[in-house]
C-alpha positions as CSV (number, residue, x, y, z in Angstrom):
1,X,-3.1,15.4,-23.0
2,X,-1.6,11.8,-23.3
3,X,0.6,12.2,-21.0
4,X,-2.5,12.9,-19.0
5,X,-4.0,10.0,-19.4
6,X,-1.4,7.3,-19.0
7,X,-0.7,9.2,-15.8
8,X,-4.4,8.9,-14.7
9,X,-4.6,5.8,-15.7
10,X,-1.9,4.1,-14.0
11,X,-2.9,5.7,-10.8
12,X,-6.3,3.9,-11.0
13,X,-4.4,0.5,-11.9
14,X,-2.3,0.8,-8.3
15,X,-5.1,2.2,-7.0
16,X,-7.2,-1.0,-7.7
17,X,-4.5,-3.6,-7.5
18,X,-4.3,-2.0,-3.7
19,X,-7.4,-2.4,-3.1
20,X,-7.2,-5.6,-4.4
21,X,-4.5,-6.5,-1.9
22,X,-6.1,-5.3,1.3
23,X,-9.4,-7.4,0.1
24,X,-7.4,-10.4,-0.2
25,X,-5.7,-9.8,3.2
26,X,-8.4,-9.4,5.2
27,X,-9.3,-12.8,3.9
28,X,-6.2,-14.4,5.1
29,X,-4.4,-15.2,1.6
30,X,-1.8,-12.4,1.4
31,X,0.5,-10.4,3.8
32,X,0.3,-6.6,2.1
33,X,-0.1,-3.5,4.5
34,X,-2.1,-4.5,7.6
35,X,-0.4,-7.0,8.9
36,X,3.4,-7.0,9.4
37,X,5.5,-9.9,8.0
38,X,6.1,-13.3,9.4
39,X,9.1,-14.0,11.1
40,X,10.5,-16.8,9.7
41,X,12.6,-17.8,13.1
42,X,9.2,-18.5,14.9
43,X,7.7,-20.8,12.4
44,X,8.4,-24.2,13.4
45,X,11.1,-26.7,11.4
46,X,9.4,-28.3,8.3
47,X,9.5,-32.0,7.8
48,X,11.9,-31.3,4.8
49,X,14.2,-29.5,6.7
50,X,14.5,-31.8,9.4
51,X,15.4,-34.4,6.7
52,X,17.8,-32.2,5.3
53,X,20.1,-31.1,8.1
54,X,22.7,-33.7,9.9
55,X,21.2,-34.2,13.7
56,X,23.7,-37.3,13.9
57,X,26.9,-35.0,14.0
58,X,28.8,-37.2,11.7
């Protein structure tokens, strides 16, 4: 009957941290199952990077 429980109750724990999830998607803070992931080849070239990599061609 334990076993029973646990199993219940971790279904309800993924079952809220889901619902969880798609709540804080649909307010723009997280990427979870609606919305696909961002491709990291169209975002443009932070300032950091920019600093980073060698334009010059020394």
């Amino acid at each position: 009957m334990e076993i029973v429980v646990a199993l219940v109750f971790s279904a309800a724990v993924l079952f809220g941290a889901d619902r969880l999830l798609l709540w804080l998607e649909s307010r723009g803070h997280v990427n979870w199952r609606r919305k696909g992931r961002r491709r990291l080849s169209d975002e443009p070239v932070g300032r950091l990077d920019s600093m980073l990599s060698d334009h010059t061609g020394r």
